[in-house]
C-alpha positions as CSV (number, residue, x, y, z in Angstrom):
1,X,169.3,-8.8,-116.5
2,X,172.0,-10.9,-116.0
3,X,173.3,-13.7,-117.8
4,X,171.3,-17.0,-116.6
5,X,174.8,-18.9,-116.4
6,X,175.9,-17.0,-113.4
7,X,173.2,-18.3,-111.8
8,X,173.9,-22.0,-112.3
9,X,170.1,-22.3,-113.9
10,X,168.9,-22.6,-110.2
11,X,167.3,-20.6,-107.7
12,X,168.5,-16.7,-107.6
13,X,167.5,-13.9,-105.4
14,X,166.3,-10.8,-106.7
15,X,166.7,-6.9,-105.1
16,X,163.3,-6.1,-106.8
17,X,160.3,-7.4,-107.7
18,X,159.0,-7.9,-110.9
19,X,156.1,-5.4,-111.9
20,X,154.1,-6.2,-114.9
21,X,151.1,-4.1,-115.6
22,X,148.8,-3.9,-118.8
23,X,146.4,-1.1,-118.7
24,X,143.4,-2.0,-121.5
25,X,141.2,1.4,-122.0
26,X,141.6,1.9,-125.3
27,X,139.3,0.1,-128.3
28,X,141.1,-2.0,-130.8
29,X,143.5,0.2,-133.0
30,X,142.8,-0.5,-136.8
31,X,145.8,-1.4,-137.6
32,X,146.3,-3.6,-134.4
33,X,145.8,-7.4,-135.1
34,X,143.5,-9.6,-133.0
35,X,145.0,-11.7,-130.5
36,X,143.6,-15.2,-132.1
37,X,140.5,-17.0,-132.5
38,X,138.6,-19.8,-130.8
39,X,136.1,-22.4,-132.0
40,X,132.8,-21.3,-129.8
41,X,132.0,-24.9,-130.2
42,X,134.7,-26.3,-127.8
43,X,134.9,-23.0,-124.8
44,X,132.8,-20.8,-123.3
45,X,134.2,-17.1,-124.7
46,X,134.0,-13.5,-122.9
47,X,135.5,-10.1,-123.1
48,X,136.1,-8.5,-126.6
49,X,134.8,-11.0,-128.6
50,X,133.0,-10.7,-132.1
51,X,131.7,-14.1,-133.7
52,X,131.4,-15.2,-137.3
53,X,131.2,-18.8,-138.6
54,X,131.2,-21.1,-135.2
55,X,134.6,-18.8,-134.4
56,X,134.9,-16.1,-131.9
57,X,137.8,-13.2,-132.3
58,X,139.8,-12.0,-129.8
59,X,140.4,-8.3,-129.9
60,X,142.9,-7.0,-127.2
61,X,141.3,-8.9,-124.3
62,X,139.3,-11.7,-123.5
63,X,139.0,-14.9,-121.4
64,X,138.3,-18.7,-122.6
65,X,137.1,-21.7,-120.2
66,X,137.1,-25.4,-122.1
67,X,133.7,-27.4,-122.2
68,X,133.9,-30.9,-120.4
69,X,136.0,-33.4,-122.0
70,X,137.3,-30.9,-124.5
71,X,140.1,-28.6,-125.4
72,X,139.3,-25.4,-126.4
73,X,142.5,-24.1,-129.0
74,X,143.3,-20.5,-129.1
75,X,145.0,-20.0,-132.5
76,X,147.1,-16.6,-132.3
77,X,147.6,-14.1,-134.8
78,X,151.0,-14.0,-134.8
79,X,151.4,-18.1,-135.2
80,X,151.1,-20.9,-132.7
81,X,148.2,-22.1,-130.6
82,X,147.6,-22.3,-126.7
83,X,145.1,-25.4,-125.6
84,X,143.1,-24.9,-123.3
85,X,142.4,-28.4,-121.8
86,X,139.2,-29.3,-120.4
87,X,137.4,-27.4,-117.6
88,X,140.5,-25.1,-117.3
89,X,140.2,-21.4,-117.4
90,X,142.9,-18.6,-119.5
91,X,142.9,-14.8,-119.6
92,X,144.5,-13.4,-122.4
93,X,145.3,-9.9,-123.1
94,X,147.5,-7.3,-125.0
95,X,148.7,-3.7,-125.1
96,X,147.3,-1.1,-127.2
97,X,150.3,-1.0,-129.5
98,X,151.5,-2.0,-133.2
99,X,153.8,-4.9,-131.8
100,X,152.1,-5.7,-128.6
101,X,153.7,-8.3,-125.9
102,X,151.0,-11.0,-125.1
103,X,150.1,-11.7,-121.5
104,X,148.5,-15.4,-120.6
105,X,147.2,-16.3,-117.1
106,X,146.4,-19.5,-116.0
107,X,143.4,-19.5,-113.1
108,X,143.2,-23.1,-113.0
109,X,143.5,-26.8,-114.9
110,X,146.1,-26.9,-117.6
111,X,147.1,-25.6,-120.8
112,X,149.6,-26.4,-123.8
113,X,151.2,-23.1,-125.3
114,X,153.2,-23.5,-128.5
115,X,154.4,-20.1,-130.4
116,X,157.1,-17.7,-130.7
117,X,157.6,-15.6,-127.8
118,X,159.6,-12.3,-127.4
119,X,161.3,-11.2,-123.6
120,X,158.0,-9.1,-122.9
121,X,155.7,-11.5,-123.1
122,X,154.5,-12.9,-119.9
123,X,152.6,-16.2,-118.4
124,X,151.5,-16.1,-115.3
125,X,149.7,-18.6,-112.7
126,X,148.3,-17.8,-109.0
127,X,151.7,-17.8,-107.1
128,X,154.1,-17.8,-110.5
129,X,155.7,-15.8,-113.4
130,X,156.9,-17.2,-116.5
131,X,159.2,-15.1,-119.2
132,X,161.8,-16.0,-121.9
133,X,165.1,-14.8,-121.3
134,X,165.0,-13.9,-125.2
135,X,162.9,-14.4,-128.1
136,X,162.8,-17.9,-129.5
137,X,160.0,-20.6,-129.9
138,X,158.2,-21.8,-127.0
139,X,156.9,-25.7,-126.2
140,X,155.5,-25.2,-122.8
141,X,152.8,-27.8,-120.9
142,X,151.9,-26.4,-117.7
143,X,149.3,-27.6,-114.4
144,X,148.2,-26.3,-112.0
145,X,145.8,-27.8,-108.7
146,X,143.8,-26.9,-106.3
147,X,146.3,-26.6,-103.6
148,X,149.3,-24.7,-105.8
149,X,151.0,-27.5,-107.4
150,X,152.7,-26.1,-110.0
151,X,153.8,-28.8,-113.0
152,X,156.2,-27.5,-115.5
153,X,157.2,-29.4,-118.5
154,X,159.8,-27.3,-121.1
155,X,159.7,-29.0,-124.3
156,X,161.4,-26.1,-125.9
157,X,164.3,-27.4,-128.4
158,X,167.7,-27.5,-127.1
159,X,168.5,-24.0,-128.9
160,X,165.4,-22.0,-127.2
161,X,166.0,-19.6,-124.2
162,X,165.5,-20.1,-121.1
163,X,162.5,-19.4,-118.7
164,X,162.7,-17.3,-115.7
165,X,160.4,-18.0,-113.0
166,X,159.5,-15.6,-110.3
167,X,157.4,-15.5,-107.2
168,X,154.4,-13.5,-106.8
169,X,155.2,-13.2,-103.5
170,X,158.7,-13.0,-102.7
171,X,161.6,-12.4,-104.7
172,X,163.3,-15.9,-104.9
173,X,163.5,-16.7,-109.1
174,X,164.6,-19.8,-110.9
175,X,165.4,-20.5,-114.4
176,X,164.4,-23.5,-116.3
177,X,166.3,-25.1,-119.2
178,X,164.6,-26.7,-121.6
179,X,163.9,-30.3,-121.8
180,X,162.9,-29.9,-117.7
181,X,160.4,-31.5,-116.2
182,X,159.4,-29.8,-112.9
183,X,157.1,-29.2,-109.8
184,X,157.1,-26.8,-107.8
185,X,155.6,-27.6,-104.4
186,X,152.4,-25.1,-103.2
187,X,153.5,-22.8,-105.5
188,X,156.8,-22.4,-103.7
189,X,160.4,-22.0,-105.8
190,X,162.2,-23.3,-102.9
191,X,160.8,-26.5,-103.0
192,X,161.5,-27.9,-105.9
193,X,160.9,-31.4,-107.7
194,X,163.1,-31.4,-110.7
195,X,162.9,-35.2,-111.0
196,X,159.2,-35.3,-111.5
197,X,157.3,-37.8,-114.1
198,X,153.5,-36.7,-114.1
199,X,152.3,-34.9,-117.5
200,X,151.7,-31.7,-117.1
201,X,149.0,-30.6,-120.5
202,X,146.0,-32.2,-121.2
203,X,144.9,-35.8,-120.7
204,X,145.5,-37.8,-123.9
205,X,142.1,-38.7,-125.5
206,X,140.0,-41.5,-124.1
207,X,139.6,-44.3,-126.5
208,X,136.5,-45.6,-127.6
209,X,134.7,-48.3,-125.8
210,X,135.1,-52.0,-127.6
211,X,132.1,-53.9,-128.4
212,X,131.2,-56.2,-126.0
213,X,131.1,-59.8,-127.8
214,X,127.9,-61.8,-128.5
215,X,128.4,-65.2,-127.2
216,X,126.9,-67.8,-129.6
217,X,125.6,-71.3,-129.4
218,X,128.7,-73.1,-130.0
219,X,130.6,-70.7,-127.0
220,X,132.5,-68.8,-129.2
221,X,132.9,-65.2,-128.8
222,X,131.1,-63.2,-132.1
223,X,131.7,-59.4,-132.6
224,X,128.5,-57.3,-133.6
225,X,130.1,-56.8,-136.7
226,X,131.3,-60.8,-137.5
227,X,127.1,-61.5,-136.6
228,X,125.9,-59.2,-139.4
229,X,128.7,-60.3,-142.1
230,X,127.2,-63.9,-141.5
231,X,123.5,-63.1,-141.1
232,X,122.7,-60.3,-142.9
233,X,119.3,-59.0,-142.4
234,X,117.4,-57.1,-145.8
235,X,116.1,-54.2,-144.1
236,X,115.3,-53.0,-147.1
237,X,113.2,-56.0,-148.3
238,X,111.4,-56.0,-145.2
239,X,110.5,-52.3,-145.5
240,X,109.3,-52.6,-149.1
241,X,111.7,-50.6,-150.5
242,X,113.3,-53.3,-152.7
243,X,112.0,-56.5,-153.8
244,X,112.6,-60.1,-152.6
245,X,115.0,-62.7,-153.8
246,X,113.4,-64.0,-157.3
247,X,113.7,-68.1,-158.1
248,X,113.3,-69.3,-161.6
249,X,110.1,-71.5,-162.1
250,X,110.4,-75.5,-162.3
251,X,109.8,-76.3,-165.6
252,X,106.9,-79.2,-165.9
253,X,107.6,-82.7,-165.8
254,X,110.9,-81.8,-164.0
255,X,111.3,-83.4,-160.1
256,X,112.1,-80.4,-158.2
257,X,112.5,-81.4,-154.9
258,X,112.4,-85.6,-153.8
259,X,111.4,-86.3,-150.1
260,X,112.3,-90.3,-149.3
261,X,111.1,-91.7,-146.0
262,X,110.0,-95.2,-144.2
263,X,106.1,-95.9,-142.9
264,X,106.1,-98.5,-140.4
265,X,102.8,-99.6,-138.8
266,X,102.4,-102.2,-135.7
267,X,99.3,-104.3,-135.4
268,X,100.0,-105.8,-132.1
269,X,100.9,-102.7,-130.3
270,X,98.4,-102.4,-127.5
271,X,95.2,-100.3,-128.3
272,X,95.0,-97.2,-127.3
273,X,92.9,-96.7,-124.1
274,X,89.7,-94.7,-124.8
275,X,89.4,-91.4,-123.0
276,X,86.6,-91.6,-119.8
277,X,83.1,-90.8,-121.1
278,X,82.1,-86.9,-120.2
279,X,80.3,-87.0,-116.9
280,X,76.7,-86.3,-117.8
281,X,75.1,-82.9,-116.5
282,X,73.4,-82.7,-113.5
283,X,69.6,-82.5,-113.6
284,X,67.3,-80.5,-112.1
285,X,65.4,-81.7,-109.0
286,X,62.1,-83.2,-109.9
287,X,58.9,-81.7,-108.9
288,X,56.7,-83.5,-106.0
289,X,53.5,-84.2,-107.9
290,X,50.6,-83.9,-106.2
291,X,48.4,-87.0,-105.5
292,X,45.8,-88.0,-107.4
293,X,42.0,-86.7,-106.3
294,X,39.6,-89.7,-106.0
295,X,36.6,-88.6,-108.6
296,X,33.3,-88.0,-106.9
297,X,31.1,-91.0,-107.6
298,X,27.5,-89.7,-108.4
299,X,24.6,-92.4,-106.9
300,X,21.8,-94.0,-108.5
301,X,18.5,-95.1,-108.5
302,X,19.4,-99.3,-107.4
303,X,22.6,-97.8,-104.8
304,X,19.8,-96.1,-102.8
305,X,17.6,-99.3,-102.9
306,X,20.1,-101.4,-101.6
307,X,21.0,-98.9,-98.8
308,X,17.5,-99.1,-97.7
309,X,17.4,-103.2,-97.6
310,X,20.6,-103.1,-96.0
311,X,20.0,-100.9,-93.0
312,X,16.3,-102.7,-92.4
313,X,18.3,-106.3,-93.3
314,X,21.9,-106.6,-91.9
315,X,22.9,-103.1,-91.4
316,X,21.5,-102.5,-87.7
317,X,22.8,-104.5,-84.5
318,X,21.6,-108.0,-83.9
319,X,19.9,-107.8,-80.3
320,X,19.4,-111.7,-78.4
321,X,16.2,-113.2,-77.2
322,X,16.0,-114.8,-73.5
323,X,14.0,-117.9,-73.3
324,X,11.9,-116.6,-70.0
């Protein structure tokens, strides 16, 4: 390879692709060392995994996806971490070897990768290769969206080598210097932002929520925690589980408490009016009595008597006499 500075750190052309291939048949050597381990509490973990205490290790092969809102660290054997920010999705693999180089691929989201890297190690992304020109410390942030967006932040010191970028699809290559801030366009190292300002690791953590004040009588604005502090409530008084307040006894002959107030009473203040009398209950409709029989009368002796001198006397009609 030639040195970077001929190239003027921009894009170069290249006679020949580069070819990186990691064949993984073999099981873990014992003297090889685990690529790193992963809380299984923050990522979902395949490939050659074994899990012990909430932590899944890595053999030679393996791939880590971040649970929602979290990032999932990857803490490598030979020293650093890569973060996996949330939802985003890493491979990560190694050669059957005693001094294996490490290859990282990004499929999707972001990641921040922080360790010492050697020239064989390799990070790659849909349409793009990363590798150090030399081994040093790596400070890398890097995104990529849906549509091939590919954001670049080198926070490598000032002292740490350079990055050499290649196309999966064409030869062009660029190198980046560190303290760059970059995007490249669809994927594309011919159209290049080198001005650009978006982060490019994971989103800083989202702050908790303030509590929402309790306004008061008076209109002034009291926190939960200012409401308590001034009215504290003995929850455990009113459960039972310690006892009430205790007040020493008045001794006798001692005024405790002195109440002082004024009775007046007005005698020519109007009576009070007297509430209507109840309306009385209706009554049942009387029942038409019947009228009174008129007793049989049972004759006598002296009623038949005077029948008889009636009807010969004055009871018959009185007939007139003619003179002729």
């Amino acid at each position: 390879m030639k040195d970077p500075a001929q190239h003027g750190l921009g894009p170069v052309k290249h006679g020949t692709c580069l070819v990186a291939a990691f064949v993984l048949l073999a099981a873990v050597s014992p003297a090889q060392q685990p690529i790193g381990t992963v809380v299984t509490e923050n990522a979902s973990i395949s490939g050659l995994v074994t899990v012990s205490n909430q932590k899944a290790t890595i053999a030679n092969q393996g791939s880590i996806t971040a649970a929602t809102d979290r990032t999932a660290e990857l803490t490598l054997t030979r020293g650093g971490v890569v973060r996996v920010c949330s939802t985003s999705s890493i491979h990560v693999s190694q050669a059957n070897a005693t001094d294996p180089p490490l290859l990282l691929a990004l499929d999707r989201g972001a990641l921040e990768a922080s360790f010492p890297v050697t020239a064989s190690d390799m990070l790659m992304t849909p349409d793009l290769r990363f590798q150090a020109s030399a081994a040093g410390e790596l400070n890398l942030h890097l995104r990529v969206t849906p549509n091939g967006d590919t954001c670049v932040d080198n926070r490598s010191k000032a002292d740490a080598p350079l990055l050499h970028v290649t196309s999966a699809f064409g030869p062009e290559g660029y190198f980046i210097k560190p303290g760059q801030h970059l995007l490249f366009v669809g994927g594309s190292l011919t159209r290049v932002i080198d001005t650009e300002t978006t982060a490019c690791g994971c989103p800083p953590p989202q702050p908790e929520p303030a509590p929402v004040p309790v306004q008061v009588a008076e209109g002034k604005p009291v926190t939960p925690t200012q409401a308590a502090a001034q009215h504290p409530f003995p929850e455990a008084q009113s459960a039972g589980l310690a006892p009430g307040p205790v007040t020493d006894p008045v001794p006798i002959g001692e005024v405790h408490t002195q109440i002082a107030t004024t009775l007046s009473v007005n005698g020519n203040a109007p009576k009070p009016i007297p509430p209507p009398p109840p309306a009385p209950e209706p009554q049942p409709p009387a029942q038409p009595k019947k009228a009174a029989e008129k007793p049989a009368t049972k004759s006598n002796a002296f009623q038949k008597i005077g029948h008889f001198f009636k009807h010969i006397f004055g009871g018959g009609k009185q007939v007139g006499v003619s003179g002729n």
